[in-house]
Every structure is written in structure tokens, then in C-alpha cells.
Biopython code that builds the backbone (N, CA, C, O; Angstrom):
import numpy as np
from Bio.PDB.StructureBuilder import StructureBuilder

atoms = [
    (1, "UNK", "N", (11.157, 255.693, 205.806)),
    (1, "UNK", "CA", (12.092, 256.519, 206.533)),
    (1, "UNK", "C", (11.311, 257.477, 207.430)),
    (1, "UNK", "O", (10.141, 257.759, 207.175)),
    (2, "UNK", "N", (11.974, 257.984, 208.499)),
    (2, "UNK", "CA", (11.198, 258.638, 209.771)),
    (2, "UNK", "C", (11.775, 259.980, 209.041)),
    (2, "UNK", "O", (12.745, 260.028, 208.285)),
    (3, "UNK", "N", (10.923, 261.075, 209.462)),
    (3, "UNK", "CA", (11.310, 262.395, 209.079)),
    (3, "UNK", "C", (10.784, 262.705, 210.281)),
    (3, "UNK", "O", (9.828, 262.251, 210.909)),
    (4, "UNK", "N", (11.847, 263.856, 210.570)),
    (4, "UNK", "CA", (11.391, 264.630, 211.958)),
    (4, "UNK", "C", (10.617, 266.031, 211.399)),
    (4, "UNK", "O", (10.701, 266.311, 210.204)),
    (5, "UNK", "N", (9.942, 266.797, 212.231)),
    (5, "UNK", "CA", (8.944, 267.374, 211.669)),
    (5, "UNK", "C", (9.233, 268.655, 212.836)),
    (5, "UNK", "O", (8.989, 268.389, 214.012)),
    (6, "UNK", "N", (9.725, 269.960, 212.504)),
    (6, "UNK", "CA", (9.447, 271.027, 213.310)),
    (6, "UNK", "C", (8.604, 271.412, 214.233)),
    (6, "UNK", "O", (7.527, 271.919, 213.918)),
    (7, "UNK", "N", (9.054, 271.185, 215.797)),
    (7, "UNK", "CA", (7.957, 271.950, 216.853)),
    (7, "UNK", "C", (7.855, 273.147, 216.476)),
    (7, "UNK", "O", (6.879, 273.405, 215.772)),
    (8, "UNK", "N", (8.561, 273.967, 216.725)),
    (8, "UNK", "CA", (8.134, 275.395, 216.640)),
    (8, "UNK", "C", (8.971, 276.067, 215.288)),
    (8, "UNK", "O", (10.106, 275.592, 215.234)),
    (9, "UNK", "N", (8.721, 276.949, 214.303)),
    (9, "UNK", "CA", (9.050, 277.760, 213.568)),
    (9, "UNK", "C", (9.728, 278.916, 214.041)),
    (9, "UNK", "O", (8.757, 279.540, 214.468)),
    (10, "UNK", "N", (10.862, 279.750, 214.299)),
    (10, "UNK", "CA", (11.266, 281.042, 214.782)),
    (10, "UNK", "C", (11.689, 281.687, 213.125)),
    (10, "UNK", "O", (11.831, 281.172, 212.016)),
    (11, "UNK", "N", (11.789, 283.117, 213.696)),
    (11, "UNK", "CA", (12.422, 284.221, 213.181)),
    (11, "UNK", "C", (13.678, 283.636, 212.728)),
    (11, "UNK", "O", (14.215, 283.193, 211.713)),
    (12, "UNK", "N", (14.008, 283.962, 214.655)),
    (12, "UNK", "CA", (16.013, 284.330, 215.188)),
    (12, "UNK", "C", (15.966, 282.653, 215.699)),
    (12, "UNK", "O", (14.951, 282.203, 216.231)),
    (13, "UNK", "N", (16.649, 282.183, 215.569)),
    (13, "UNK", "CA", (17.001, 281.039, 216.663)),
    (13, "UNK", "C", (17.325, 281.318, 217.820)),
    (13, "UNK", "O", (16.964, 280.462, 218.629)),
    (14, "UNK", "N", (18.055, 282.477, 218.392)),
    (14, "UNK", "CA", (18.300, 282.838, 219.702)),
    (14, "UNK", "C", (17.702, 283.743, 220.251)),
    (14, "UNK", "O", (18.274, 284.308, 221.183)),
    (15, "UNK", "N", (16.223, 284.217, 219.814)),
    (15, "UNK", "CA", (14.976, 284.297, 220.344)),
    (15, "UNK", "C", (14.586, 282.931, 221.475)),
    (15, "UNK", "O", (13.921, 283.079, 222.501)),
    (16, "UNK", "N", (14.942, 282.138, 221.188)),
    (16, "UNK", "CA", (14.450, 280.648, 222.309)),
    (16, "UNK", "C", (15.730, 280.932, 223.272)),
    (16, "UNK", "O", (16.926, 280.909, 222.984)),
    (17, "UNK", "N", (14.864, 281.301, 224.941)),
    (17, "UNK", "CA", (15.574, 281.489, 225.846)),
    (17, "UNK", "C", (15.566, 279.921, 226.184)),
    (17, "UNK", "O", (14.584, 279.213, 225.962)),
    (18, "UNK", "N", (16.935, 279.385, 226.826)),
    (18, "UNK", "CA", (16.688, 278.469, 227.729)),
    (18, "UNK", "C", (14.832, 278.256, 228.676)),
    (18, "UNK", "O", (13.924, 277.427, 228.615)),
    (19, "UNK", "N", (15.150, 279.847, 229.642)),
    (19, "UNK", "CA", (13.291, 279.555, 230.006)),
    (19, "UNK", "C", (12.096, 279.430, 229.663)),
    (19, "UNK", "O", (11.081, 279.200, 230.321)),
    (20, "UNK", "N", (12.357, 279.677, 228.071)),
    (20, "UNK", "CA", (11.404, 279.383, 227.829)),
    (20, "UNK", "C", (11.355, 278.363, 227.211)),
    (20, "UNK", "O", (10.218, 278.027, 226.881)),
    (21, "UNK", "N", (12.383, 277.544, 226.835)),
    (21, "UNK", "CA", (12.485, 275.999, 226.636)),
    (21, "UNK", "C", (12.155, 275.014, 227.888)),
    (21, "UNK", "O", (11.491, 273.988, 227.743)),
    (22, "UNK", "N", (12.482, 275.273, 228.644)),
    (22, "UNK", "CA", (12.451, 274.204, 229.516)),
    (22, "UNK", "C", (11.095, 274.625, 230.433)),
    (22, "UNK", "O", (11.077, 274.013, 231.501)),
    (23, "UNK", "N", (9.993, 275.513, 230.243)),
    (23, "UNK", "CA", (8.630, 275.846, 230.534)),
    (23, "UNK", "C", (7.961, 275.332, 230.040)),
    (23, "UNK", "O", (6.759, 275.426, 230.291)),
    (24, "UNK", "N", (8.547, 274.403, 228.930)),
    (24, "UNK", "CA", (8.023, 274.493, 227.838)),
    (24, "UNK", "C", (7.976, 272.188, 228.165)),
    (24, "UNK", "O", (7.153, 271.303, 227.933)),
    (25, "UNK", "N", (9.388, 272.250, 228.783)),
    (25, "UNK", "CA", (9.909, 270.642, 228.954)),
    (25, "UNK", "C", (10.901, 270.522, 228.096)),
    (25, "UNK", "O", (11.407, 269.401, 228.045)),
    (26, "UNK", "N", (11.427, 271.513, 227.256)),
    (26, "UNK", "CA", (12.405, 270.887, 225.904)),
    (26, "UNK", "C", (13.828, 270.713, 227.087)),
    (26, "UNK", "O", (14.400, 271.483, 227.859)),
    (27, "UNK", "N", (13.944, 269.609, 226.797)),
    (27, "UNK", "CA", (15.486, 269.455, 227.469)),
    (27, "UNK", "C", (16.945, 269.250, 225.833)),
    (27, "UNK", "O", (18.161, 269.175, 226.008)),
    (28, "UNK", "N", (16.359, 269.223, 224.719)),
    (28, "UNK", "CA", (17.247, 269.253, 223.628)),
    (28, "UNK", "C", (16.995, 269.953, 222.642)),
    (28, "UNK", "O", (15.782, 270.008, 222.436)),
    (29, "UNK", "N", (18.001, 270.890, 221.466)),
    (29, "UNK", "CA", (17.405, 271.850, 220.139)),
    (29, "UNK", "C", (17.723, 270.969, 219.305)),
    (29, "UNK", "O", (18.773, 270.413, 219.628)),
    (30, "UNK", "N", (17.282, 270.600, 218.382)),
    (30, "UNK", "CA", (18.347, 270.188, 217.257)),
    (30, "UNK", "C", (17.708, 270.980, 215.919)),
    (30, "UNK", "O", (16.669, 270.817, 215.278)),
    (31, "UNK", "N", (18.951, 272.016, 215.798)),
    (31, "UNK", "CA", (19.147, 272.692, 214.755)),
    (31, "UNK", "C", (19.949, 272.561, 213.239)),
    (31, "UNK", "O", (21.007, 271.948, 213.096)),
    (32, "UNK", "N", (19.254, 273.231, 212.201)),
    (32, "UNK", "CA", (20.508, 273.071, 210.879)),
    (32, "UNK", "C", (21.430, 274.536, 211.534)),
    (32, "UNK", "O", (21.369, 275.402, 212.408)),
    (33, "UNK", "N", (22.249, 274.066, 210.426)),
    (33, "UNK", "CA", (23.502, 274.975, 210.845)),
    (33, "UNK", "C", (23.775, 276.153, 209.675)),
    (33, "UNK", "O", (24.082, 277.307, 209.977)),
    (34, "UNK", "N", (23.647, 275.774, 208.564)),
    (34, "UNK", "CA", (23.565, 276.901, 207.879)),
    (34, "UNK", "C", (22.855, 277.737, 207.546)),
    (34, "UNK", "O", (21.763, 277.305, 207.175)),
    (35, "UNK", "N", (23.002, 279.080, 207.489)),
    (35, "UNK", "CA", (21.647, 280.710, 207.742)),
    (35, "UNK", "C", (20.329, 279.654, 208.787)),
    (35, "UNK", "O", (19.120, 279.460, 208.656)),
    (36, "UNK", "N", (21.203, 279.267, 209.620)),
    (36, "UNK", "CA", (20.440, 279.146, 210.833)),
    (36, "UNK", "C", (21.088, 279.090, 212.512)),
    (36, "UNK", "O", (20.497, 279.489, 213.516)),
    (37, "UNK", "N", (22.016, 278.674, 212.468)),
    (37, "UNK", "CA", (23.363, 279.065, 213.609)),
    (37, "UNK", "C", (24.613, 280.009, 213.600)),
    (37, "UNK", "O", (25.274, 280.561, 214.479)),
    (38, "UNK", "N", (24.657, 279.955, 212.132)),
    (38, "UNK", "CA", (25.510, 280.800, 211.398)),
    (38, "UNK", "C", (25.678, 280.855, 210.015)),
    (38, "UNK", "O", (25.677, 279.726, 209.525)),
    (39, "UNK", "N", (25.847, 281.909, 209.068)),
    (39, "UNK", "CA", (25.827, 281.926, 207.807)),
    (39, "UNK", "C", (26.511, 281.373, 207.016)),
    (39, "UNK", "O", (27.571, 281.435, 207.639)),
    (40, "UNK", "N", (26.801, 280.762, 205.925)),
    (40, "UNK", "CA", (27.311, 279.488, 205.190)),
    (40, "UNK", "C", (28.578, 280.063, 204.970)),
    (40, "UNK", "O", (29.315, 279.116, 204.695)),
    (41, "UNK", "N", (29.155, 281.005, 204.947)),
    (41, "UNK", "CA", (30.653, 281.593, 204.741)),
    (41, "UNK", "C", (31.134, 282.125, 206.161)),
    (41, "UNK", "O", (32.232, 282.677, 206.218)),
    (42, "UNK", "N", (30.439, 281.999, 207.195)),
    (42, "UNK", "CA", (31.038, 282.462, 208.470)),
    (42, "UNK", "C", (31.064, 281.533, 209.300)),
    (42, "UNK", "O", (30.282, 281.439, 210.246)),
    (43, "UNK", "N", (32.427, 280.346, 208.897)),
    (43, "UNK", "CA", (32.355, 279.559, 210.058)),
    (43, "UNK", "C", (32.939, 279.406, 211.407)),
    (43, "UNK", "O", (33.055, 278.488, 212.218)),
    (44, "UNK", "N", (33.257, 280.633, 211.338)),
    (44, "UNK", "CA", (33.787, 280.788, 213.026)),
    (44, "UNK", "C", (32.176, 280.941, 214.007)),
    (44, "UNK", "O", (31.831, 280.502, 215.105)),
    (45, "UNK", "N", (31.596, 281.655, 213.120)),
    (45, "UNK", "CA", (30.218, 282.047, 214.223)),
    (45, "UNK", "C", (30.249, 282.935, 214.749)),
    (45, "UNK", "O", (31.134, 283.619, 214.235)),
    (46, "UNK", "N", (29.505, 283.778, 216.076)),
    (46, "UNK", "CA", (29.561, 285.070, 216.342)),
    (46, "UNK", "C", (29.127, 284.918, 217.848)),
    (46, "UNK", "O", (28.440, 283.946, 218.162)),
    (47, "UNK", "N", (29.541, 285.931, 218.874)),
    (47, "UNK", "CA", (29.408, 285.853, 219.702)),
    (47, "UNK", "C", (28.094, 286.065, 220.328)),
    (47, "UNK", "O", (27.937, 286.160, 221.545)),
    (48, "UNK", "N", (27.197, 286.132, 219.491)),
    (48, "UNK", "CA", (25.708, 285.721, 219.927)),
    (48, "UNK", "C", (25.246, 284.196, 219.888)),
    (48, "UNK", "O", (24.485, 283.536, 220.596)),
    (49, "UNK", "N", (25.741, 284.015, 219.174)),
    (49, "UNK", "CA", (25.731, 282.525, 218.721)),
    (49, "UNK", "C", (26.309, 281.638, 220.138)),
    (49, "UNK", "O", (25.669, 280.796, 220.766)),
    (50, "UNK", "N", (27.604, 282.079, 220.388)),
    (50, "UNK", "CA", (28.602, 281.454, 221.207)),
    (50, "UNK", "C", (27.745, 281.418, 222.812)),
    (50, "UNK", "O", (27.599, 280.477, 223.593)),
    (51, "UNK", "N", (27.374, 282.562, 222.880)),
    (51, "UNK", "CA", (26.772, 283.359, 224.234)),
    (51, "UNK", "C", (25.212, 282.271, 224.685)),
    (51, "UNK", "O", (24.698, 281.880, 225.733)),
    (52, "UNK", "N", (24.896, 282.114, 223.045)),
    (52, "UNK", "CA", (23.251, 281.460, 223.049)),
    (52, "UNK", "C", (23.827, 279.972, 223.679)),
    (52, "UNK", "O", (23.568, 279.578, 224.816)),
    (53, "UNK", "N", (24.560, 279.332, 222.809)),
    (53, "UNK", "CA", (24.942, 277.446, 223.355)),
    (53, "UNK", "C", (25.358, 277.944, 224.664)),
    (53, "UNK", "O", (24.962, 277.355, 225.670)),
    (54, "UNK", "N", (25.990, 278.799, 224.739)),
    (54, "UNK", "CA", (26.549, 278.697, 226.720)),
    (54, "UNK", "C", (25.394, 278.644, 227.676)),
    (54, "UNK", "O", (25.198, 277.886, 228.626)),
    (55, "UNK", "N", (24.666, 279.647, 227.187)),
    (55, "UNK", "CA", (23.539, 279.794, 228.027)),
    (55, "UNK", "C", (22.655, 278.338, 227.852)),
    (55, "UNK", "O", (22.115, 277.810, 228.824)),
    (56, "UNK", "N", (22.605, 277.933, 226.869)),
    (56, "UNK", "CA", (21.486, 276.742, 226.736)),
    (56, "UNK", "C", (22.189, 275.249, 227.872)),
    (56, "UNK", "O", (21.668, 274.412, 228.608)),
    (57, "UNK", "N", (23.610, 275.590, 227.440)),
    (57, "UNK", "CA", (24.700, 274.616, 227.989)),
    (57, "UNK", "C", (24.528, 274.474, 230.051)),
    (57, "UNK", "O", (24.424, 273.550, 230.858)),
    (58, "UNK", "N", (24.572, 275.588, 230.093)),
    (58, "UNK", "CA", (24.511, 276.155, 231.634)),
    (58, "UNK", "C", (23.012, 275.623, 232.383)),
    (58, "UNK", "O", (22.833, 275.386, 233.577)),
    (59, "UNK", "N", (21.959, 275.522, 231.178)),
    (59, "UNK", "CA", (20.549, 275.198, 231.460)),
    (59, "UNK", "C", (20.501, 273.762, 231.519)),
    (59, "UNK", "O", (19.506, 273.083, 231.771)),
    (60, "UNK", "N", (21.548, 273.400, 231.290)),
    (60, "UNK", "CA", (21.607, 271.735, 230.613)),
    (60, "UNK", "C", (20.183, 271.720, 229.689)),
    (60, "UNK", "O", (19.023, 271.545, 230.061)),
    (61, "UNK", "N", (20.476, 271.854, 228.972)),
    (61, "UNK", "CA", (19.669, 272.086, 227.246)),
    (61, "UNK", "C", (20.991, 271.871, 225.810)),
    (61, "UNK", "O", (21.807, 272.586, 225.230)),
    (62, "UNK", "N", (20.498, 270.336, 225.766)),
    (62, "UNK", "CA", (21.764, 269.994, 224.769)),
    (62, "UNK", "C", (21.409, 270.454, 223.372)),
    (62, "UNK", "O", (20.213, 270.571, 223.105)),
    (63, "UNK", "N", (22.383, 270.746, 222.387)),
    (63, "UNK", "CA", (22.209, 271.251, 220.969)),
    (63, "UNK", "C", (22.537, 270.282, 220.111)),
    (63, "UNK", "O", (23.677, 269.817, 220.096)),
    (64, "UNK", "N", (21.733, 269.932, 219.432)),
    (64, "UNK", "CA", (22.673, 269.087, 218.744)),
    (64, "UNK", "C", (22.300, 269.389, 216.480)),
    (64, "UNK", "O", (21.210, 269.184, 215.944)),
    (65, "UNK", "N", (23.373, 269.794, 215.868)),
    (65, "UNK", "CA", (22.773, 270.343, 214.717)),
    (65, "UNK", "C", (22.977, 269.073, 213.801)),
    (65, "UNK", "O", (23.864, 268.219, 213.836)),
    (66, "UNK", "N", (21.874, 269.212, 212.964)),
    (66, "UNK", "CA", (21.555, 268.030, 211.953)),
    (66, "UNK", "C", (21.428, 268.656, 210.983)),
    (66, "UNK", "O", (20.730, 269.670, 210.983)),
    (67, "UNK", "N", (22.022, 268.250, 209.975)),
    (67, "UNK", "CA", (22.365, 269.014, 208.582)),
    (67, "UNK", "C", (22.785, 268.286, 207.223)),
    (67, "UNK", "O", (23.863, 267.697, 207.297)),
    (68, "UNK", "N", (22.225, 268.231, 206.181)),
    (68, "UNK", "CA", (23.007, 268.203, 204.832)),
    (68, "UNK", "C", (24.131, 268.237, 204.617)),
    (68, "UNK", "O", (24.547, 267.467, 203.751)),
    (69, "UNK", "N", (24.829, 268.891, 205.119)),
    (69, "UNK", "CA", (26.266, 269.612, 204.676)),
    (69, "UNK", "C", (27.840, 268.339, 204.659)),
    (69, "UNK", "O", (27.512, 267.231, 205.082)),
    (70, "UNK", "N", (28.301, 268.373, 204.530)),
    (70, "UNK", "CA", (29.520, 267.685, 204.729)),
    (70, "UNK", "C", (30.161, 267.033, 206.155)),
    (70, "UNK", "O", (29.054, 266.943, 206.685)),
    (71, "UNK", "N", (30.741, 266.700, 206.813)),
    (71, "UNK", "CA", (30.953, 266.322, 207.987)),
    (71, "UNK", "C", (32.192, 266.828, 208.110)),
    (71, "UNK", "O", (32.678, 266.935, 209.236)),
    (72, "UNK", "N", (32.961, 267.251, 206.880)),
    (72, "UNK", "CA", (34.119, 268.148, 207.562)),
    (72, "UNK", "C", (33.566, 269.659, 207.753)),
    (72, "UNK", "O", (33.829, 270.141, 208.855)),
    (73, "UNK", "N", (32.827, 270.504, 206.836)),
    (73, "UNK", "CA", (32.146, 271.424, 206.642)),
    (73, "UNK", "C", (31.924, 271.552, 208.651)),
    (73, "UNK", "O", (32.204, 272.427, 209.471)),
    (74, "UNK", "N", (31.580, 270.804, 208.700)),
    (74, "UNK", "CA", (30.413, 270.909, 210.227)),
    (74, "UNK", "C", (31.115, 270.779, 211.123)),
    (74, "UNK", "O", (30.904, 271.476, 212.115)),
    (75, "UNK", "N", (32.391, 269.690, 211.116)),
    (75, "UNK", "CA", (33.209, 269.472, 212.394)),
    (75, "UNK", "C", (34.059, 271.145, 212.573)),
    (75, "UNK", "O", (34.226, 271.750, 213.631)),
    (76, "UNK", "N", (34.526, 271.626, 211.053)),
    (76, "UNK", "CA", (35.472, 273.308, 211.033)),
    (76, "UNK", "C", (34.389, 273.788, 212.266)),
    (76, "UNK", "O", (34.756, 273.980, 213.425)),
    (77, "UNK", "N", (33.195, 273.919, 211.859)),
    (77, "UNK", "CA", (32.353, 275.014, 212.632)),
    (77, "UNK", "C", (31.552, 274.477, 214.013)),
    (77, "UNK", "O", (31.430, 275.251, 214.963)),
    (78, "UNK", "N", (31.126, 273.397, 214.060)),
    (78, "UNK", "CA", (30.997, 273.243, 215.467)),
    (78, "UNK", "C", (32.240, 272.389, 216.461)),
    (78, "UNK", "O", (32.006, 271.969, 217.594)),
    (79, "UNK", "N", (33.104, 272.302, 216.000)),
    (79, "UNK", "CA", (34.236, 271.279, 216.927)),
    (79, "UNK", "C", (34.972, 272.842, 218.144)),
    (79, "UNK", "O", (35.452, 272.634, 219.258)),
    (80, "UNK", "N", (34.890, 273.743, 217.726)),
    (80, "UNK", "CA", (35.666, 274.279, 218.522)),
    (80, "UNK", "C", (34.495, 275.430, 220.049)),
    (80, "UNK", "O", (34.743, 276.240, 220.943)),
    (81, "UNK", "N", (33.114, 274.647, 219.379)),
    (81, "UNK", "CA", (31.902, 275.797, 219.665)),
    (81, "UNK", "C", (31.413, 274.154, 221.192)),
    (81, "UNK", "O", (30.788, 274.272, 222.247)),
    (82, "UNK", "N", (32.155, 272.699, 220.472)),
    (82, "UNK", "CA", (31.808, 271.822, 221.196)),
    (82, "UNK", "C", (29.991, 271.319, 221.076)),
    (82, "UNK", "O", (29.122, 270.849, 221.810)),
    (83, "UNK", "N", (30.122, 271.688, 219.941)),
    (83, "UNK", "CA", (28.202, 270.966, 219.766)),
    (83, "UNK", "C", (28.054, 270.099, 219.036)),
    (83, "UNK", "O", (28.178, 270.350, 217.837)),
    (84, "UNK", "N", (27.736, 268.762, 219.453)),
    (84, "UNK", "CA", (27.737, 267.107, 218.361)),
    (84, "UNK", "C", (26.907, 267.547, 217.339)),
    (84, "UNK", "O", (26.355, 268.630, 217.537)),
    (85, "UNK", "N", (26.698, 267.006, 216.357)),
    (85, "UNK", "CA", (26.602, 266.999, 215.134)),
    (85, "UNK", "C", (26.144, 265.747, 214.446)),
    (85, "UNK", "O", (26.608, 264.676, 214.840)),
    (86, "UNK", "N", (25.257, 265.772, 213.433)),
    (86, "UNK", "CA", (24.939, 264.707, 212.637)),
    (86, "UNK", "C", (25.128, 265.586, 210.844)),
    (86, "UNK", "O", (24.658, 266.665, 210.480)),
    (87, "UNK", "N", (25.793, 264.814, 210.245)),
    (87, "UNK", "CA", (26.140, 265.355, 208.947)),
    (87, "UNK", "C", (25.714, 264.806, 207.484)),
    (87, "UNK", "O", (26.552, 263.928, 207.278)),
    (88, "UNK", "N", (25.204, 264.837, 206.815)),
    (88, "UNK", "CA", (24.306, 264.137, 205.619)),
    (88, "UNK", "C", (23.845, 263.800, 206.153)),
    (88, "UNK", "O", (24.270, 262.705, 206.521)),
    (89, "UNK", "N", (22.131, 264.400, 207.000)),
    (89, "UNK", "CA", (21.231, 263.678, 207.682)),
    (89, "UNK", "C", (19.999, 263.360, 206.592)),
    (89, "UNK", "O", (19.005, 262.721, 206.937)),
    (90, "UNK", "N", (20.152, 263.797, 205.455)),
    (90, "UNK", "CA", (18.941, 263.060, 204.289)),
    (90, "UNK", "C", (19.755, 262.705, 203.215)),
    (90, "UNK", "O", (19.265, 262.168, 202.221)),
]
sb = StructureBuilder()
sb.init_structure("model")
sb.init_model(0)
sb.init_chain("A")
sb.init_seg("    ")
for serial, (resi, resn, name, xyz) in enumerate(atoms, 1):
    if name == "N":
        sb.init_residue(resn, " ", resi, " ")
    sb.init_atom(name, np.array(xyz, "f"), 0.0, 1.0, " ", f" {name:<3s}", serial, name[0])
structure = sb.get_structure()
């Protein structure tokens, strides 16, 4: 089995500006979603959060979160934020 392996380590996740992604060449994030896009009981998300995909969106810098979690779990919290999703990814 292929395991993907972390480019970079952050803090914040929305510490990574678009410019400095794409200085960089990243044209895609793919993030987990829980206490990492938003906290495991807050699935609406927050308007930093919301503000960060717009901006990445606007850069054309696609998101796409890969996660453990359930696939309904993930569709509640990213279907209305509009970010594809992969769900039981191990």
C-alpha cells in the first residue's frame, strides 16, 4: 500500500498563504479534518477556516481533506464549505 508522507509540518494550517503555496508550486492541500480544519465537535467550522478555502479557492489551490472519519461525519462538515473529500482513507 502507498502511504502519502507530509511535505511540510505547520502549527496553524492557515498559516499557509495561498503565496506562499504556489512560490512554492503547490497547486493542491490535502488536509485531515479533524483538530486540523476544524475541531471534532464544531462542524460548522469558523470563519477563518471559511475565509482560508476562499482565499486558497480564488488562487485556484484545490483542498481536498483525507481522513479516517466516516463519510457522513465529513459530507455534514465539508458539503456546505464545498471541499471534496476522501473518507476512511486507511
Amino acid at each position: 500500500m502507498a502511504v502519502f508522507e507530509p511535505t511540510w509540518l505547520v502549527t496553524n494550517i492557515f498559516s499557509l498563504t495561498p503565496a506562499s503555496l504556489k512560490q512554492q508550486g503547490i497547486k493542491a492541500v490535502l488536509t485531515d479534518l479533524d483538530n486540523t480544519l476544524m475541531a471534532w465537535d464544531h462542524p460548522e467550522g469558523t470563519e477563518t477556516l471559511t475565509r482560508w478555502l476562499t482565499d486558497l479557492r480564488n488562487s485556484g489551490i484545490k483542498v481536498v481533506v483525507v481522513s479516517n472519519n466516516n463519510a457522513n461525519r465529513i459530507h455534514k462538515a465539508m458539503a456546505k464549505l464545498g471541499v471534496a473529500y476522501v473518507a476512511r482513507a486507511l
